[in-house]
C-alpha positions in Angstrom: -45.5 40.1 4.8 -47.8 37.3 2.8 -47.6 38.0 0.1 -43.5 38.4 0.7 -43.7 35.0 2.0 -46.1 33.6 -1.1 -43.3 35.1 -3.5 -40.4 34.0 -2.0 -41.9 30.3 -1.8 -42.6 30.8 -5.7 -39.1 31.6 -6.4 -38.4 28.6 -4.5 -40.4 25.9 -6.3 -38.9 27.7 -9.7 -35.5 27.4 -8.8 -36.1 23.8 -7.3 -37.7 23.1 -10.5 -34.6 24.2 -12.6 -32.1 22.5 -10.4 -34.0 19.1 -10.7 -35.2 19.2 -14.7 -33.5 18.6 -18.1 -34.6 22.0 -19.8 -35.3 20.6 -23.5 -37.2 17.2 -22.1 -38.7 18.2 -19.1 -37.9 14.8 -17.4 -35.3 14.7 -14.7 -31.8 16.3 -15.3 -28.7 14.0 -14.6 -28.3 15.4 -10.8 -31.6 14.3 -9.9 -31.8 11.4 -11.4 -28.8 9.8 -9.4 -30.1 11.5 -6.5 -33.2 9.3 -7.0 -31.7 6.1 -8.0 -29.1 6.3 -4.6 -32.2 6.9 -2.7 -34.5 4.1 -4.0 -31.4 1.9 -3.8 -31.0 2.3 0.0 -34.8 1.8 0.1 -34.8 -1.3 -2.1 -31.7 -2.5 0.5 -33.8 -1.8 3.3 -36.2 -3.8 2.2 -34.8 -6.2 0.2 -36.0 -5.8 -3.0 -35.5 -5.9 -6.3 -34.6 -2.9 -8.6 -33.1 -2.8 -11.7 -32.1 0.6 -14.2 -31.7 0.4 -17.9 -29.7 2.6 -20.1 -31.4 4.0 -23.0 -29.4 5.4 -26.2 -31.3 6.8 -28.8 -29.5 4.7 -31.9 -27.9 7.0 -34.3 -28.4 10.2 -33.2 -25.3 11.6 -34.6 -26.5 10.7 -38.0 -30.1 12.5 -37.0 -28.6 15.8 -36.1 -26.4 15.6 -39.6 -29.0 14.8 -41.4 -32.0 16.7 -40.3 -30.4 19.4 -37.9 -30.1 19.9 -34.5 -33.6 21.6 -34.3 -35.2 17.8 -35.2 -32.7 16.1 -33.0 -33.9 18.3 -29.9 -37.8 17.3 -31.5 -36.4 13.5 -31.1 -34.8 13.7 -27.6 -38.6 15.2 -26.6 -40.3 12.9 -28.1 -38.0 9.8 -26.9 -38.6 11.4 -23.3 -42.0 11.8 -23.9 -42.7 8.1 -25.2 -40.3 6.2 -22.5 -42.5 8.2 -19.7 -45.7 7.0 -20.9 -44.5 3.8 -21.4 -43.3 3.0 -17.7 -45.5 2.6 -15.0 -46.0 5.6 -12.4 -43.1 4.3 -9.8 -40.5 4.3 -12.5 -38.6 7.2 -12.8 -36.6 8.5 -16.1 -33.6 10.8 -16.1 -31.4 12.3 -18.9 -28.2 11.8 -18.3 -26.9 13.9 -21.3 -26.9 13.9 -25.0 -28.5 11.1 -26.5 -28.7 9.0 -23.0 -31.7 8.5 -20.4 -31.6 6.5 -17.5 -34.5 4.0 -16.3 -35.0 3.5 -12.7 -37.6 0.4 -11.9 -37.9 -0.1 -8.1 -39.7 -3.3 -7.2 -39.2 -4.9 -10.6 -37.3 -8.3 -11.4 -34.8 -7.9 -14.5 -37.5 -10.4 -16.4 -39.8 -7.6 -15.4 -37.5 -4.4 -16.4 -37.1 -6.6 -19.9 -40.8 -6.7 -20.7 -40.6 -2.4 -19.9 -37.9 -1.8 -22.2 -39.4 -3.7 -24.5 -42.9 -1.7 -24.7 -40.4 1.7 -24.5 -38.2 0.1 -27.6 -41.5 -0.9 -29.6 -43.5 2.5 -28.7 -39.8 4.8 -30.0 -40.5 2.8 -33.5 -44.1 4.7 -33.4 -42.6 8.3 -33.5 -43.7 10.9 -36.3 -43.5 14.2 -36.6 -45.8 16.4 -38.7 -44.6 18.7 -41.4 -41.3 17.0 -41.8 -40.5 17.6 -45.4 -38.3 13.7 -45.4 -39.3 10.4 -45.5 -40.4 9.0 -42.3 -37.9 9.7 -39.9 -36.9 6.2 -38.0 -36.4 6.3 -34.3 -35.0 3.7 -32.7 -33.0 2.6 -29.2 -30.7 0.4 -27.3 -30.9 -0.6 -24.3 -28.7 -1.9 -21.8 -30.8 -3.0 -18.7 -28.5 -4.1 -14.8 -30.3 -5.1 -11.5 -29.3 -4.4 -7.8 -27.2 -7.8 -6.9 -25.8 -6.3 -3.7 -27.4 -5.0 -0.9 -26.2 -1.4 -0.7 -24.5 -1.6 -4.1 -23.2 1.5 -5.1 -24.9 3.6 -8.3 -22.3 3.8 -10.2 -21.2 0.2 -10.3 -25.1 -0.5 -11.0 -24.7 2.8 -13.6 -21.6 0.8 -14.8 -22.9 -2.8 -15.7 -26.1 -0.7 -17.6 -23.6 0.8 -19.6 -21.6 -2.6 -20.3 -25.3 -4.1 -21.6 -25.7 -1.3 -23.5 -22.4 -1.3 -25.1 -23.4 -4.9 -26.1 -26.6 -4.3 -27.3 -24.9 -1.5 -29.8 -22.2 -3.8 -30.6 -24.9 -6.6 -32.1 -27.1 -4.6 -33.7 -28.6 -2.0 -32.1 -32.7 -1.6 -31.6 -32.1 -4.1 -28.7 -32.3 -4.5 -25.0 -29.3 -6.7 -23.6 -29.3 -7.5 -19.9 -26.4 -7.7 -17.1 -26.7 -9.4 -13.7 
């Protein structure tokens, strides 16, 4: 009966696991992610503190799975997941929404704060190599489009929403750039 028990709370934590993780990046699929952010911003509510979310979109990734094939874009959305991980602190959670997109959660940070972050993610995505690539040095680069909580009990998706607005003008002046929304 233990060891019945011991399995069945394996094939728990597995299935748990593949319910809440992106399979290529290993960071935080798109369902958990919002979970997450509706639950930090009830908590940040509560509280009444700040938190702020930042889209990420890896610039030109259309152009890297032409050119290179999808097998380097999947090594890019790794290594972009990889890189934005280490570069936020160990509150700060990272999701993939899908395709090229990640989402950046920051409880307890200002949108000055959430700036400087993006920042050392948007420097540290110039820094990506990969060995054995017969090309040139393949560029990686991102825009960002950062929005803080201005409401208390503001909904996700309107915070989701003004992200996604900063982004959009981020990529529409440039790209390789972190454009904020209040």
């Amino acid at each position: 009966l233990l060891v019945l028990v011991w399995y069945i709370r394996k094939v728990s934590k597995i299935n748990h696991l593949h319910a809440t993780t992106d399979e290529l990046t290993q960071i935080s699929n798109r369902r958990q992610i919002l979970h997450d952010l509706h639950c930090l911003i009830r908590a940040a509510s509560k509280a009444h503190q700040p938190l702020c979310v930042a889209m990420l979109d890896i610039d030109y990734f259309k152009r890297i799975n032409d050119h290179c094939g999808h097998l380097i874009g999947d090594l890019v959305l790794i290594e972009v997941a990889r890189v934005a991980l280490n570069s936020l602190r160990p509150n700060d959670l990272i999701g993939r929404l899908g395709g090229e997109e990640f989402l950046l959660v920051m409880p307890n940070t200002t949108l000055a704060q959430a700036s400087v972050l993006c920042e050392s993610v948007r420097t540290a995505l110039h820094d990506i190599t990969f060995k054995d690539l017969e090309r040139e040095k393949l560029f990686v680069s991102g825009s960002f489009g950062v929005a803080t909580l201005i409401a208390e009990n503001e909904k996700s998706e309107t915070l989701i929403h003004r992200a996604d607005m900063a982004l959009y003008y981020a990529k529409q002046n440039g790209r390789d750039q972190i454009s904020c929304k209040n």
